[in-house]
C-alpha positions as CSV (number, residue, x, y, z in Angstrom):
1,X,50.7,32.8,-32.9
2,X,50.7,31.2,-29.6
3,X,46.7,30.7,-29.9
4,X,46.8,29.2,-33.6
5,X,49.2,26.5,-32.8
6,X,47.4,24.3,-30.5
7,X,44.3,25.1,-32.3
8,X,45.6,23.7,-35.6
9,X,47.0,20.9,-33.2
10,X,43.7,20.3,-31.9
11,X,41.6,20.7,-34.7
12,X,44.2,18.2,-37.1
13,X,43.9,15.6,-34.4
14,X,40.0,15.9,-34.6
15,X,39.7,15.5,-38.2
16,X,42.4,12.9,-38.0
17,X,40.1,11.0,-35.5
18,X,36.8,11.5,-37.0
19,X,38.4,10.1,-40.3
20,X,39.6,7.1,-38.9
21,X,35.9,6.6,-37.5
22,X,34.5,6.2,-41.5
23,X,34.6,2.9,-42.5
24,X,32.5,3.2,-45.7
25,X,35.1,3.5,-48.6
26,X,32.4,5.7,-50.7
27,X,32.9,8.1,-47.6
28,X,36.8,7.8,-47.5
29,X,37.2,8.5,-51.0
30,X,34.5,11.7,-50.6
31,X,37.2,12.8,-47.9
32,X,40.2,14.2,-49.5
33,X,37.6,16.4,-51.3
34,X,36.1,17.8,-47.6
35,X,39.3,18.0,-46.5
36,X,40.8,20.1,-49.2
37,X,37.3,22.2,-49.0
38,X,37.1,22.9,-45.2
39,X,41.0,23.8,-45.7
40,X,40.3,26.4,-48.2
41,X,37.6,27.2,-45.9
42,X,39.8,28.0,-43.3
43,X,43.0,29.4,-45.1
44,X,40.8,32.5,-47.1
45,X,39.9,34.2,-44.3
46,X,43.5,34.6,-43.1
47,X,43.4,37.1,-45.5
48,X,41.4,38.9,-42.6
49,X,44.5,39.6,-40.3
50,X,45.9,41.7,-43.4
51,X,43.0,44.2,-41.9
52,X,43.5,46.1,-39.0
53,X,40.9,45.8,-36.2
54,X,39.7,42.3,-37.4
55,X,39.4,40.4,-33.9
56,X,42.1,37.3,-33.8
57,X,39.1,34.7,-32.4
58,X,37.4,35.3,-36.0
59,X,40.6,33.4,-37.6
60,X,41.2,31.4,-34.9
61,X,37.5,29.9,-35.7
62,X,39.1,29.6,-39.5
63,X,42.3,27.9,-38.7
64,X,40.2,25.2,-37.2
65,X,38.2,25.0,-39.6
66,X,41.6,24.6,-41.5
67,X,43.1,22.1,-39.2
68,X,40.2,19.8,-39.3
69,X,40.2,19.7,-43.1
70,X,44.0,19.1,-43.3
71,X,43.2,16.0,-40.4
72,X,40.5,14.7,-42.5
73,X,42.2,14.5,-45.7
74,X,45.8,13.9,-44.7
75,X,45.5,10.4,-43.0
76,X,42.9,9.8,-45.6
77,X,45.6,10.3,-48.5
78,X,47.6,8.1,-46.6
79,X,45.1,5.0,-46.4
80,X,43.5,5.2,-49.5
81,X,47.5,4.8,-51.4
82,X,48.1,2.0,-49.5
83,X,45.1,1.0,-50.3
84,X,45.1,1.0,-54.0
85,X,48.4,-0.3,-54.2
86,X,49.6,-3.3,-54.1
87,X,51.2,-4.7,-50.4
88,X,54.5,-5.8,-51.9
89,X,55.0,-2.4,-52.7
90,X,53.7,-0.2,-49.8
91,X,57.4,0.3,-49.4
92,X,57.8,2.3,-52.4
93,X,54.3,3.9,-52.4
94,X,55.2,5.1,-48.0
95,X,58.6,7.1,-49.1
96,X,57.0,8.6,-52.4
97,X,54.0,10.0,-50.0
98,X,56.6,10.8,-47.4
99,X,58.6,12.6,-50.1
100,X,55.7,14.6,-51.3
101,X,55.1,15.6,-47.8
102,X,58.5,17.0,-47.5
103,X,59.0,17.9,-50.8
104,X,55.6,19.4,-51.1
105,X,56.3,21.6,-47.8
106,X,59.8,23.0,-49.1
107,X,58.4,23.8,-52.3
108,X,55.7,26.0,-51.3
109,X,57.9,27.8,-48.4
110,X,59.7,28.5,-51.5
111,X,57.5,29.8,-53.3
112,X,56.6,32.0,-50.3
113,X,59.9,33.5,-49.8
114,X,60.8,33.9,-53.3
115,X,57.0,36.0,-53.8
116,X,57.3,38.0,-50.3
117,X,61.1,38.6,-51.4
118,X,59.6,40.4,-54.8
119,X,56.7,42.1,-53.1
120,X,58.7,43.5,-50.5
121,X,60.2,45.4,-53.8
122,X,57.1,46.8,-54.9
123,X,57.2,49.1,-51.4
124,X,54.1,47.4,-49.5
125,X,54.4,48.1,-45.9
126,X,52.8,46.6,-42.4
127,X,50.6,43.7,-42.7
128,X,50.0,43.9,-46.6
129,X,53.9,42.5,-46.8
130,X,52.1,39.2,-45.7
131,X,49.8,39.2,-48.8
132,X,51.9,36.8,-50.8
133,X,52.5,34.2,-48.2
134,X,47.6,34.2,-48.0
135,X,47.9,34.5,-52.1
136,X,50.1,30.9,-52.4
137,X,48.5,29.2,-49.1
138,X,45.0,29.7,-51.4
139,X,46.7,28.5,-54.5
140,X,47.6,25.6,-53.1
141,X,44.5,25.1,-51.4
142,X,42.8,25.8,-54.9
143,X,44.8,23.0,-56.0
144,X,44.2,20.3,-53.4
145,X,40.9,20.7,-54.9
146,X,41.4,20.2,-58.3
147,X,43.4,16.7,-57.8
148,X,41.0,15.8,-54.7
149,X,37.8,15.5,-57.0
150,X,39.8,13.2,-59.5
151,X,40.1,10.8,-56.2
152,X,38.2,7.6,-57.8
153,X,38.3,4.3,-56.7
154,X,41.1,1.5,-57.5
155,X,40.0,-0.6,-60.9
């Protein structure tokens, strides 16, 4: 845990850079898609540390992997909003992304507790109690996806 930390740091701020670097607005809206892949990307192979003997550096080179996707599309989520919306209401559009943010976070470590709460019932033991917590971090990655391909320009 002490090792994943700064490399999520890290590899965030790189992906937040690098976004900030693509001007091309065909690009920025491809973004939220690479993002939300290379965070997918990242988050399946956590379910490697369910397995004894896997070597830590193999995930840490997955977390990454994650980070950078969640730099690349974050920000990018951001801009593009703010973009499509109209500047006497970036007010409005700001605290409903910030919201989501929040909200979005509390939800899912809800989700989490509630599912590792009801599979600690069904008796699973060591590492395998964590399967729950890699089951919802995919689902959600699964549906980053879903609503990052329906990312279209403003009409």
């Amino acid at each position: 845990a002490s090792l994943a930390v700064p490399v999520a740091t890290i590899s965030w701020a790189v992906g937040s850079t690098a976004q900030a670097r693509i001007y091309s607005q065909e690009r920025r809206l491809r973004l939220p898609l690479v993002g939300g892949l290379m965070l997918t990307l990242g988050i399946c192979p956590l379910l490697a540390l369910l397995i004894p003997g896997v070597p830590i550096w193999a995930v840490l080179i997955a977390w990454s992997v994650a980070g950078t996707g969640m730099g690349l599309a974050h920000a990018t989520i951001s801009d593009l909003t703010l973009g499509q919306v109209d500047p006497t209401k970036h007010g409005r559009a700001s605290s409903w992304l910030q919201v989501a943010d929040s909200g979005g976070s509390a939800v899912e470590l809800a989700i989490v507790s509630l599912a590792m709460a009801l599979w600690s019932l069904t008796g699973a033991q060591g590492a395998l109690l964590y399967l729950p917590a890699c089951a919802v971090a995919i689902g959600a990655c699964l549906c980053t996806l879903v609503t990052a391909a329906h990312v279209r320009p403003h009409s």
